[in-house]
C-alpha positions in Angstrom: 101.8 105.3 -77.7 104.5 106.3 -80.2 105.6 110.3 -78.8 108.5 109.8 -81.7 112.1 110.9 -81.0 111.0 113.3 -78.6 109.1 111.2 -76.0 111.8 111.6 -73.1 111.4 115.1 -73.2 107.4 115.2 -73.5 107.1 112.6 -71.2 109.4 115.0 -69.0 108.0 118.1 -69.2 104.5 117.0 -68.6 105.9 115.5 -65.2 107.8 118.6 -64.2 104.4 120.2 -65.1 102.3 117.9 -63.0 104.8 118.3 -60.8 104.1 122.3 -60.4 100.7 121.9 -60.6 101.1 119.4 -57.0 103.4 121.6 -55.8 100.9 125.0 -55.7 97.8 123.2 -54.8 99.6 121.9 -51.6 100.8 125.0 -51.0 97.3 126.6 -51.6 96.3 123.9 -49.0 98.8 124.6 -46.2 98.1 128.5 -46.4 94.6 127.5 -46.3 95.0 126.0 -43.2 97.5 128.6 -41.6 94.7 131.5 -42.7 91.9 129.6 -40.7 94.4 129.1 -37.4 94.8 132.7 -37.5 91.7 133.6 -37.9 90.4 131.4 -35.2 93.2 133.1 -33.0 92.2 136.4 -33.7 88.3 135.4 -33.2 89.1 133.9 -29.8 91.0 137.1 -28.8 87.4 139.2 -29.6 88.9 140.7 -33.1 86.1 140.8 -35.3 85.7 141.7 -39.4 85.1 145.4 -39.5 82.0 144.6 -41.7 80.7 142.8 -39.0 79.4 145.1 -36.7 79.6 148.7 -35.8 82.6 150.4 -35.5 83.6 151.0 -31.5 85.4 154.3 -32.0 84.1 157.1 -35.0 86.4 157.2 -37.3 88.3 160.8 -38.5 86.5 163.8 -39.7 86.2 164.2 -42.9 88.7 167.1 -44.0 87.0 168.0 -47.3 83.3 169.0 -44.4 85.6 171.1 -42.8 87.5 173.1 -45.2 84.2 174.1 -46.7 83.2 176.0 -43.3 
């Protein structure tokens, strides 16, 4: 494979490239895993999604109803 003159620093920069590439899929991986541990945490504590269910409280009244009265 001739890279001519330059093939220390292609040969570099694709590593340090490959390199970065490694580095944010781990770290994609990890925070994967952290996410799901909290999640499972809040899950066992009885938080659910809000889009899950009914709301257990009504929410605020709408201000724009009531200015029109």
């Amino acid at each position: 494979m001739a890279l001519g003159p330059h093939a220390v620093f292609i040969v570099a920069v694709y590593a340090l490239a490959f390199a970065v590439v490694m580095m944010l899929v781990v770290w994609v991986w990890i925070d994967h895993r952290r996410q799901r541990r909290l999640l499972a945490d809040l899950e066992a504590r009885g938080v659910r999604r809000r889009s899950a269910g009914v709301a257990s409280s009504p929410g605020p009244a709408d201000p724009m109803k009531e200015s029109a009265a």
